[in-house]
Structure formats: C-alpha cells, structure tokens
C-alpha positions in Angstrom: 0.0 0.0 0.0 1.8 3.1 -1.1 1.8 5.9 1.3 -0.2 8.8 -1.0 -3.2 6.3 -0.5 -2.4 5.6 2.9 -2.3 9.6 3.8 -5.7 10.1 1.6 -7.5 7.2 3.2 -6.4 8.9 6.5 -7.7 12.4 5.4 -11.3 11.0 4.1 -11.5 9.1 7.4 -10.6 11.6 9.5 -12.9 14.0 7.7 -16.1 11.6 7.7 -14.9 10.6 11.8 -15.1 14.7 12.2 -18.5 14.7 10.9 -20.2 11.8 12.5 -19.1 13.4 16.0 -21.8 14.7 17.3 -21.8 18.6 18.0 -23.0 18.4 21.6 -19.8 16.7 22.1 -17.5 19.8 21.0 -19.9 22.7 22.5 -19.9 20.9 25.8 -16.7 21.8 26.7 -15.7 25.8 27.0 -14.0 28.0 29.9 -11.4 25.9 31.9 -12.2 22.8 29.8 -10.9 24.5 26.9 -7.8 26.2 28.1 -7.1 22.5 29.9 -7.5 20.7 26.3 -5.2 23.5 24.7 -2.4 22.9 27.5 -2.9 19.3 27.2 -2.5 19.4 23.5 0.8 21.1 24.3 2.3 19.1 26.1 1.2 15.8 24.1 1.9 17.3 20.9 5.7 18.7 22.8 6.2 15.3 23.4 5.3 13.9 20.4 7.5 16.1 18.1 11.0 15.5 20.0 10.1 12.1 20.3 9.4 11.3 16.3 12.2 13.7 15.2 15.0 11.5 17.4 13.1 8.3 15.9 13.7 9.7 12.5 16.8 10.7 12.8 17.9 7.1 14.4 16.0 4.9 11.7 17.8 7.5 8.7 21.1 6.9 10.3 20.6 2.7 10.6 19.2 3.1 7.1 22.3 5.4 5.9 24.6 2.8 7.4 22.6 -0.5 6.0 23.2 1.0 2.8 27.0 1.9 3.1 27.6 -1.4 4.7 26.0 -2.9 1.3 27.9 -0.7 -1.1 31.1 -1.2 0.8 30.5 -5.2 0.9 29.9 -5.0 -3.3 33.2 -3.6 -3.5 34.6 -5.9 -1.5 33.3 -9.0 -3.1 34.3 -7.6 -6.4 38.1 -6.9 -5.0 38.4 -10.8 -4.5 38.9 -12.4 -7.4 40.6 -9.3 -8.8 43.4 -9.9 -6.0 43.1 -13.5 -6.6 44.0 -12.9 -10.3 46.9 -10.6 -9.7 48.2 -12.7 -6.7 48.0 -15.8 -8.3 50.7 -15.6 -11.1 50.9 -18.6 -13.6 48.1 -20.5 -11.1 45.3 -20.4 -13.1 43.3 -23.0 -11.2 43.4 -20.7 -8.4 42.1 -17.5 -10.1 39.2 -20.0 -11.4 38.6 -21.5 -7.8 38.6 -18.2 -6.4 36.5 -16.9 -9.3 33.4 -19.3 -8.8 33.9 -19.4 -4.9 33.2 -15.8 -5.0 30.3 -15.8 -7.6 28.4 -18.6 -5.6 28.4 -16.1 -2.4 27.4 -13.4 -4.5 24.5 -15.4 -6.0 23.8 -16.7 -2.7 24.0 -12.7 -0.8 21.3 -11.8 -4.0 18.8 -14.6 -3.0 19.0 -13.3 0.8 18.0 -10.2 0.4 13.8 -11.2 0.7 14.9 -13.2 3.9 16.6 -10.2 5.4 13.1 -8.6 4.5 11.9 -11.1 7.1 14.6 -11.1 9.2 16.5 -14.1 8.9 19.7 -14.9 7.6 20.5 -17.3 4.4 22.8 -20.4 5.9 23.5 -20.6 2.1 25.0 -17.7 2.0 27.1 -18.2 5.4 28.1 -21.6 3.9 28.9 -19.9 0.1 31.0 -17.6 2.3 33.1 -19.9 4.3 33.7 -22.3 1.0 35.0 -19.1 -0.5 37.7 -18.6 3.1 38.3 -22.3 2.6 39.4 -22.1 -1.8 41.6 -18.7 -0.6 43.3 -21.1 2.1 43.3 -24.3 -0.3 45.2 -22.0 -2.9 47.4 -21.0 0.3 48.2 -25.0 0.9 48.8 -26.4 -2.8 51.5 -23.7 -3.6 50.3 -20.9 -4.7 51.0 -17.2 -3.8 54.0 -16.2 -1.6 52.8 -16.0 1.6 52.9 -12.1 2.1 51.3 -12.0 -1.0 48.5 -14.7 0.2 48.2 -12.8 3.5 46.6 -9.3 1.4 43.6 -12.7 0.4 43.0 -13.3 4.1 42.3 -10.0 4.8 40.5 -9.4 2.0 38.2 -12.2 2.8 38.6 -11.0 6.7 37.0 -7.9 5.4 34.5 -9.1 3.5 33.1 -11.6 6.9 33.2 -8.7 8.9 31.5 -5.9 7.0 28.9 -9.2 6.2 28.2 -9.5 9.6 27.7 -6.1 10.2 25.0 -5.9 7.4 23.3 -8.6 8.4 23.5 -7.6 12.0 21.7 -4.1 10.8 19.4 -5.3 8.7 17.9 -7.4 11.8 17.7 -4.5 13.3 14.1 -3.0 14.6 12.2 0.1 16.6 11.3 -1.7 19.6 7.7 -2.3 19.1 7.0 -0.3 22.7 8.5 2.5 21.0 6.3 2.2 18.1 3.6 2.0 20.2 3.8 5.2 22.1 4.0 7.3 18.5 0.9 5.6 17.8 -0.9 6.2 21.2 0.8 9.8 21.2 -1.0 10.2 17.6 -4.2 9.0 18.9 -4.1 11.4 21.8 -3.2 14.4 19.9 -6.3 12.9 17.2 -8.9 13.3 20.0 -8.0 16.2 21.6 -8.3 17.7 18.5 -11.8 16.1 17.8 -13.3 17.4 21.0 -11.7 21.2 20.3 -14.9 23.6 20.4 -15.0 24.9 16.4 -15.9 28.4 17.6 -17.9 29.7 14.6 -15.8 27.8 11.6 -16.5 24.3 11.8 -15.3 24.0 8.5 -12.0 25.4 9.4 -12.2 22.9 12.4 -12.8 19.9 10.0 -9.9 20.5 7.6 -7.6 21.4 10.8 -8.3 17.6 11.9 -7.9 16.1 8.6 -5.1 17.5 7.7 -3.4 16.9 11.1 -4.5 12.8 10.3 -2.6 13.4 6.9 0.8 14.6 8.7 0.5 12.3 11.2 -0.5 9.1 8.8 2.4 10.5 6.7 5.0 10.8 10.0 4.5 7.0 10.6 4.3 6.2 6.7 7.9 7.3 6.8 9.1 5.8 9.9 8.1 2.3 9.0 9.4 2.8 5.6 13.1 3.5 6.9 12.4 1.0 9.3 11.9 -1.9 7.1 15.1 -1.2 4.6 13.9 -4.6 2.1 10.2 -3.4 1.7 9.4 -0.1 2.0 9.3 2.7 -0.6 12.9 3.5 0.3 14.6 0.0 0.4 18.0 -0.8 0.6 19.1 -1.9 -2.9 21.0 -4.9 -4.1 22.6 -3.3 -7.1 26.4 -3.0 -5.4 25.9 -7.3 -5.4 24.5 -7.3 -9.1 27.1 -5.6 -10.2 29.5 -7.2 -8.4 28.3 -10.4 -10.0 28.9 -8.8 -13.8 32.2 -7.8 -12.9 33.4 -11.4 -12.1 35.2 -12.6 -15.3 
C-alpha cells in the first residue's frame, strides 16, 4: 500500500470521523475545559514532536549505514577475485577456484536479500562464504601465492566476513515495538483532543484542521516504518552493489 493512498485514506476518514461526531460533544466543553485541552495538546503534541524527530533521525542513520555497509561489501566482493587474479601468477586454477567461490556467495548474498526482509539470515549464503575462506586457504596450501602476498587474500576475505556481519546484524535491526507504540498512542491522543476542540464559529475550518493533522501524522509513521523496514518499504536498501559485483566477475 503506497503511502499517498495511505495519507488520503487517512484524510477522508478523518474528515467523515469529524462529521459523524456529534456537535453536543465539541460545544460541551468551554472556559477551563478548553484552556485545559489546549495545554494538554501542548504538552502531548511537545512530546510527540521530540520524540518522532529522534526516531527519525535514528531509523535514517541505521538506514544510511545499511546502505553503506552494502555498497562497501559490493566492492569488496568484487576486489576478491581481482586480487586472486593478480596474486595468483601462472596458477590459473586458483584464479578460477577463487572466481566461482566468490560468484556462488554473490549469488547466494542476491537470494538473501527477501529473507533479510523477514529477518532471517541465508545459511547458504554463510556456507557460500566460508567455501570461498576455505578455496583462498586451499590456494594458500597447494603452492600458490607467496605468503605475504596470500596474506593481502585473508584479509580481503577477513574484510568481506566482517563488513557481512555487520549488514546482516543491521538489517535485523528494529524500533522496539513499545517504541512504536507510544508514537501511535501519542498520535491518537493528539487525534482526540483535536476532535473534542470547540469549532468556535468555523466548523469547517475545524474539519480541515483535523484532517489534515490525520494526513501529517498518517504521513510521520508512513515514513518511519518505511526507513524502518530497509527490504520493503518505498525507500529499500538496494542490491545493485551485489549485481554488479556479479557482472564484474570474469
């Protein structure tokens, strides 16, 4: 569901919710009652605004770094082979082991990218991974770079493990679902207080000020959940850096 329908769905609702609402219920409440709503609507709507601009700006930063963590792995993957190839001299068999060690994790990274949408990780892509460490260390034992030389592979591949394991590790990572429901309670709050607000003589101004204060917030937890959920929101986390890592493998 894409979020302009979500925020216009929100807006009718909200509209046909503000006209159901009996009148009674709005007039009823004047004097104290309405300078009591206004400083509760302060202080809920205070609240509300620190509290979803630190959750945005945590979710955009684990987002930012999801997606660095994925470009910088692509590059990293596609530095294998390469190294292999200039390490390896006259040892072609290694270059070739090397080469289709590294494109069977990068297949393998590709296909786990709808699992990290449900947060789990691919054992076919941690086993692709350690059969690549295990070709690099079999090229190591039959005779094949220099040591020093086979040393700049390890690393490489000591590289690639770790900045995996840090992708993965972020892209498990989630709001804590109290967290999420205090925006959402905060939202509802701020929803009804506005609801019961007396319209004065401009109901109609009343009635668009509620809608539109539905839209922003419908639209404030559209985006949240979108960063959120890097693999299937609007914004996702793309897997181009693997694909073209994958080309580039001769």
């Amino acid at each position: 569901m894409g979020i302009t329908f979500k925020v216009l769905t929100a807006t009718m609702v909200a509209a046909l919710v503000y006209l159901l609402v009996p009148t009674a219920a709005r007039s009823g409440i004047s004097g104290d009652g309405a300078r009591v709503l206004e400083a509760f609507l302060q202080v809920v709507g205070g609240i509300y605004s620190v509290l979803t601009a630190f959750v945005i700006f945590v979710v955009w930063e684990q987002f930012n770094a999801l997606q660095k963590l994925t470009v910088r792995e692509g590059c990293l993957v596609s530095e294998v082979p390469r190294l292999a190839a200039r390490l390896g001299g006259d040892d072609p068999e290694l270059r070739r082991r090397t080469a289709s060690a590294t494109r069977a994790y990068v297949d393998a990274a590709i296909a786990e990218w709808e699992q990290l949408a449900a947060l789990r990780e691919s054992r076919a892509a941690v086993k692709a991974l350690d059969a690549l460490d295990a070709r690099v260390a079999e090229g190591a034992a039959v005779g094949g770079p220099p040591p020093a030389m086979h040393g700049q592979l390890l690393d490489a591949i000591a590289a690639l493990r770790e900045c995996r394991v840090s992708r993965v590790s972020a892209a498990k990572h989630r709001m804590p679902a109290t967290l999420s429901h205090l925006l959402s309670l905060l939202s509802l709050l701020l929803l009804v207080a506005v609801l019961v607000m007396p319209a004065g003589e401009s109901p109609w101004v009343a009635l668009t000020a509620f809608a539109s204060l539905a839209a922003v917030l419908t639209m404030v937890r559209a985006v949240v959940w979108d960063m959120d959920h890097p693999f299937v929101g609007v914004w996702r986390v793309g897997v181009e850096p693997f694909t073209e890592a994958r080309e580039g493998i001769g």
